[in-house]
N, C-alpha and C positions, 0 to 999 in steps of 0.2 A: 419520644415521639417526634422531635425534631428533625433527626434522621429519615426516618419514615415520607416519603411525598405524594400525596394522594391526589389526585383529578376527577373532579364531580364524583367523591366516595371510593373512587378504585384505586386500589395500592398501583403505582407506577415503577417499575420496576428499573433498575441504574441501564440495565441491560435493552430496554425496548428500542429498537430504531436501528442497532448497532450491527454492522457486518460480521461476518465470523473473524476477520483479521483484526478488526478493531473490538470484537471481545478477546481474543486472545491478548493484545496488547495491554487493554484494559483488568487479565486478570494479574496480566503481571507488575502493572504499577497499583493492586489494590495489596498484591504480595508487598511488594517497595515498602509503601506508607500507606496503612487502610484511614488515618485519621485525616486525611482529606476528606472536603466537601465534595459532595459529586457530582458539580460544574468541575471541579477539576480536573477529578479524573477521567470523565469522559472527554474533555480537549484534550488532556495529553496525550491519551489513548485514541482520540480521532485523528490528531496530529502526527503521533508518530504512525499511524497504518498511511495515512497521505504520501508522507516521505516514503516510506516503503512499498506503497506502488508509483511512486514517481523512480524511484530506483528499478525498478522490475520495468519500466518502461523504457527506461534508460539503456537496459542492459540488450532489450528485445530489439531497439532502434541500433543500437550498435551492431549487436549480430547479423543483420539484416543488413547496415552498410556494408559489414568485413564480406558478407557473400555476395553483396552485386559489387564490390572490388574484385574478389576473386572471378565471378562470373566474366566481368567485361574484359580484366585482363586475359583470360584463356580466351575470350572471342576476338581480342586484338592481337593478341598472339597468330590465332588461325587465320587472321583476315593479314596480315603482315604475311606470313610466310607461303600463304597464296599468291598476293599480289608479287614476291619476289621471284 
């Protein structure tokens, strides 16, 4: 029963609150080690979905820089071989 964590009588579930990245994450660190407590495994599994949209944002900020490089050099291009 210690396992088990109940809130005014209702079973609470590891999974309530948690996005669908962070239950994916979470089903794979309960694969790992299921003999954690599940304060743990919800931070690791909150922790690692964080890093992994801090990576997804990363990647969407870069993309987004390499095309207004591309963009401005093609309009300094056109505005160069105008003015010459």
């Amino acid at each position: 029963m210690s396992k088990i964590q109940f809130y005014l009588g209702e079973y609470v579930s590891i999974r309530d609150g948690m996005s669908e990245l962070e239950l994916d994450f979470l089903s794979k660190e309960l694969e790992q080690n299921p003999h954690r407590s599940r304060s743990q495994l919800r931070r690791a599994s909150k922790r690692k979905a964080f890093i992994q949209r801090a990576k997804w944002m990363l990647q969407d900020t870069m993309i987004a820089a390499g095309i207004a490089t591309i963009v401005l050099g093609i309009v300094g291009i056109i505005i160069i071989s105008t003015v010459a």
